[in-house]
Each structure stands twice: as C-alpha cells, then as structure tokens.
C-alpha positions in Angstrom: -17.0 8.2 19.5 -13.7 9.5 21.1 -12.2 9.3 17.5 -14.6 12.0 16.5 -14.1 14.5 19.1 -11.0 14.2 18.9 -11.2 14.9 15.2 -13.1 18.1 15.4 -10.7 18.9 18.2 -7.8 18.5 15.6 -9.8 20.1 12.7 -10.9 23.0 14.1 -7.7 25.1 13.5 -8.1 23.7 9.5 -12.0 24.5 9.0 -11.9 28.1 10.9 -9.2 28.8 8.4 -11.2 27.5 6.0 -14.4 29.1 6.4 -12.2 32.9 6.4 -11.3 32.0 3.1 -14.9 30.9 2.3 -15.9 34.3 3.7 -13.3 36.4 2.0 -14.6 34.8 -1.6 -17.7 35.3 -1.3 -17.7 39.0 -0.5 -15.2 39.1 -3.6 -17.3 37.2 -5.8 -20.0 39.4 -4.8 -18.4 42.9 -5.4 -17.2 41.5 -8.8 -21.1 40.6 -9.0 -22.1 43.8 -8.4 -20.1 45.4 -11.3 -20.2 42.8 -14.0 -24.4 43.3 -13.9 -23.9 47.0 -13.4 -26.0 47.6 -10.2 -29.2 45.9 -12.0 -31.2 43.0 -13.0 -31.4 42.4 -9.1 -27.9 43.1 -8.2 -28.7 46.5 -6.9 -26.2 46.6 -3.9 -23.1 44.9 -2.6 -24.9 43.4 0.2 -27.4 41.9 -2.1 -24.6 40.6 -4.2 -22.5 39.1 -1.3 -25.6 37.5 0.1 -26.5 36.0 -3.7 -22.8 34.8 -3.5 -23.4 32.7 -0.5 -26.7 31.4 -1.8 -24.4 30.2 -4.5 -21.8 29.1 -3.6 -23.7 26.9 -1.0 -25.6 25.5 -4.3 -28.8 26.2 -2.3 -29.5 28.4 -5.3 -30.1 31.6 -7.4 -32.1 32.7 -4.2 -34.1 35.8 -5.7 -32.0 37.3 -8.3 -30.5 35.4 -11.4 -27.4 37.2 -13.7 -28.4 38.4 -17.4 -25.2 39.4 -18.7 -23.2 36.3 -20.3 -20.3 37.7 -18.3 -22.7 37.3 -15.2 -23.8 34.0 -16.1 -20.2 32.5 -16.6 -19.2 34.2 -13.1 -22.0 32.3 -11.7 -21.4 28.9 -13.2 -17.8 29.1 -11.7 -19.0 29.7 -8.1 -21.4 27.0 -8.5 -18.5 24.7 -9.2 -16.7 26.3 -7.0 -19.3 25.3 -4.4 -19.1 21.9 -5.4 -15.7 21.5 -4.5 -15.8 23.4 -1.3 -18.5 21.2 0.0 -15.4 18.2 0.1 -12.7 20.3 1.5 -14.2 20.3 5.2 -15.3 17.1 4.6 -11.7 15.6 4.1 -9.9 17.9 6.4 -12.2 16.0 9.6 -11.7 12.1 7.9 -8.1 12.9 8.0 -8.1 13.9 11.4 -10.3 10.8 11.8 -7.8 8.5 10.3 -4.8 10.3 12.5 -7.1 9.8 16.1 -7.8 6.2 15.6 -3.9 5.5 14.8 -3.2 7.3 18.0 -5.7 5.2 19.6 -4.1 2.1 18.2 -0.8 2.5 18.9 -1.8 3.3 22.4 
C-alpha cells in the first residue's frame, strides 16, 4: 500500500502535466471542429465543440452531435484513436512510479 502512495506522490508532477496537454487538445480539436462542420450539423458553437471533443476523446462517445462532413468524420476518427492511446499514458506514468517505490523499498 505504501508503494502506491508513494507512486501517486511521484506521479503527480507527470499526470498534472499531462492532463494540460489533455486540456489544450481538446479545446483545439474542438475549435478545428467548429470550422471543419461550419457552425452546423450540431456544432453550432465552440463550447459545444470543445465539450463534443472531450466526450470523444474519452471514447464515452458522439454524446449528442455526430460530424457529416468527411473532413469531420476523419477529424473524429483521429481523436477517437487518439483517446485510445491517452487512456495508457497515465496508466504507465503511475506503474513506473510503482516499479521505482518498491526498488526504493527494497534496497532499503
């Protein structure tokens, strides 16, 4: 149990970091969103486009609004990839930190 905490201690630097560049992506993705369906089909604001983003992204899914445009539809396969992978990134960064605190622990 003290290898975890220490873990999260250790990680928490990594994941904040993390999660800015999580944030940062997703209120890109969005805006890129909003122009590639032109303000329609659903995508009627930013806001609404960011949020969609994180529905995405999190591979919860579509939430209420779907892309029409092909353009749209390839942007969204990408960030649900994309979402994919960032699901393992924390993930790794705290098993590391893991493997680092029980070494520490060992040598003690």
């Amino acid at each position: 149990m003290q290898f975890l905490g220490e873990a999260i201690k250790g990680s928490l630097r990594k994941i904040s970091i993390f999660m800015l560049i999580v944030l940062m992506l997703v209120v890109i993705l969005g805006s890129i969103m909003y122009l590639v369906e032109n303000g329609e089909n659903g995508f009627a604001s930013i806001p609404d486009c960011i949020y969609w983003a994180i529905v995405t992204i999190t591979t919860v899914g579509y939430g209420d609004i779907s892309p029409v445009t092909p353009l749209g539809k390839f942007v969204a396969s990408i960030i649900m990839l994309m979402g994919y992978a960032i699901i393992a990134v924390p993930t790794g960064i705290v098993t590391t930190e893991m493997a680092l605190a029980a070494r520490k622990m060992n040598k003690k």
